[in-house]
N, C-alpha and C positions, 0 to 999 in steps of 0.2 A: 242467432238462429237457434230454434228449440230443436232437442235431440229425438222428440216426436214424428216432427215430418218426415219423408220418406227421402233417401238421397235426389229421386224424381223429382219433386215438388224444392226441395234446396238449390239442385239443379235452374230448374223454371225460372225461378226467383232471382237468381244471382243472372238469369237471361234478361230477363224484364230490366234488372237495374243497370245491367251494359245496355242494355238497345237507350235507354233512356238517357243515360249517359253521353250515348252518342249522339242521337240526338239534339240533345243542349248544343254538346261542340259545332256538328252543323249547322244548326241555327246562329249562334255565332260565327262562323265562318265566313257564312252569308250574310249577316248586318255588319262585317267588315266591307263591303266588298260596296264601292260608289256604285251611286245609278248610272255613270253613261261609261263605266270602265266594263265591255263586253268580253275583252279577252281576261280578266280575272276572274268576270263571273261564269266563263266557261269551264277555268280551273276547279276553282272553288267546284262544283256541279262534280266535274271526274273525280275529285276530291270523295265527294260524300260518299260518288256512287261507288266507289274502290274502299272505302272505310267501312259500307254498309256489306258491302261481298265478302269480305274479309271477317266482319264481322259471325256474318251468316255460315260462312266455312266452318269457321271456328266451334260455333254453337252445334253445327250440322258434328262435328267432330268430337265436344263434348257428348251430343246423346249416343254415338251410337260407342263410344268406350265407355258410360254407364252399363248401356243395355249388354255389351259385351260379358262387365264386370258381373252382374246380374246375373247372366246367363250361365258363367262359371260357378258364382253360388249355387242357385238351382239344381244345376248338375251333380254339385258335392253332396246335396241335399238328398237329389231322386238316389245314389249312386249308397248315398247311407242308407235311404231309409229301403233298395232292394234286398240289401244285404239280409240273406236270413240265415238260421242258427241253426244248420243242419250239422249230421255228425261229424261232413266231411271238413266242414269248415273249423277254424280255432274259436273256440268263445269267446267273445265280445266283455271284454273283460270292463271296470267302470273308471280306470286308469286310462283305455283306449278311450271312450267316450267322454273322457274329461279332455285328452289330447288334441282330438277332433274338435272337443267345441273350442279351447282355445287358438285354433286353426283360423275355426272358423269366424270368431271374434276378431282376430285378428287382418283378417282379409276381411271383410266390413268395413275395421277402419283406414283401413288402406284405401278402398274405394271410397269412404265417407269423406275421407282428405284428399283425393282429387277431385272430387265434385266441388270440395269449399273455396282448395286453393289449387286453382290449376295451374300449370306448369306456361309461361309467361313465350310467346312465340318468337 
């Protein structure tokens, strides 16, 4: 994965390769399953459709602790850039702005590592 794309689109991606994934296993599932055995192939059926929800949960749960993550950058972002340099305030010294970007760098890749490797349920 290039460090280009935006954690969203990493995100997507790593969606697309699960649902496909699953997929497969369903399809197999179902070419295990004989033509005249009706109670397996009912299983098999609650099977996929419990794998496919599950699935969907989970995805549904990834985007919205992205968008979360996101939104707490954002915030750190508007929350820096209101700050201004009136008398009352302490001067923004370039020891504090080196601080904050390593902050900030570093919660990036904190969210950049749970979009890649998510925490297993």
């Amino acid at each position: 994965m290039s460090d280009s794309s935006s954690p969203l689109e990493t995100l997507e991606k790593q969606h697309r390769k699960e649902r496909k994934e699953l997929q497969a296993k369903i399809q197999a599932l179902k070419k295990s399953v004989s033509k005249g055995d009706k109670k397996k192939k009912k299983e098999v059926t609650e099977e996929s459709a419990k794998l496919e929800a599950d699935l969907d949960r989970k995805h549904q749960e990834e985007r919205e602790q992205l968008e979360k993550d996101q939104g707490d950058v954002e915030e750190v972002i508007v929350k820096v850039s209101q700050t201004s340099l009136d008398s009352d305030q302490p001067e923004v010294t370039i020891l504090m702005i080196q601080r904050l970007s390593v902050m900030l760098v570093m919660f990036l890749n904190i969210a950049s590592a749970r979009v890649k490797s998510p925490a297993t349920s």
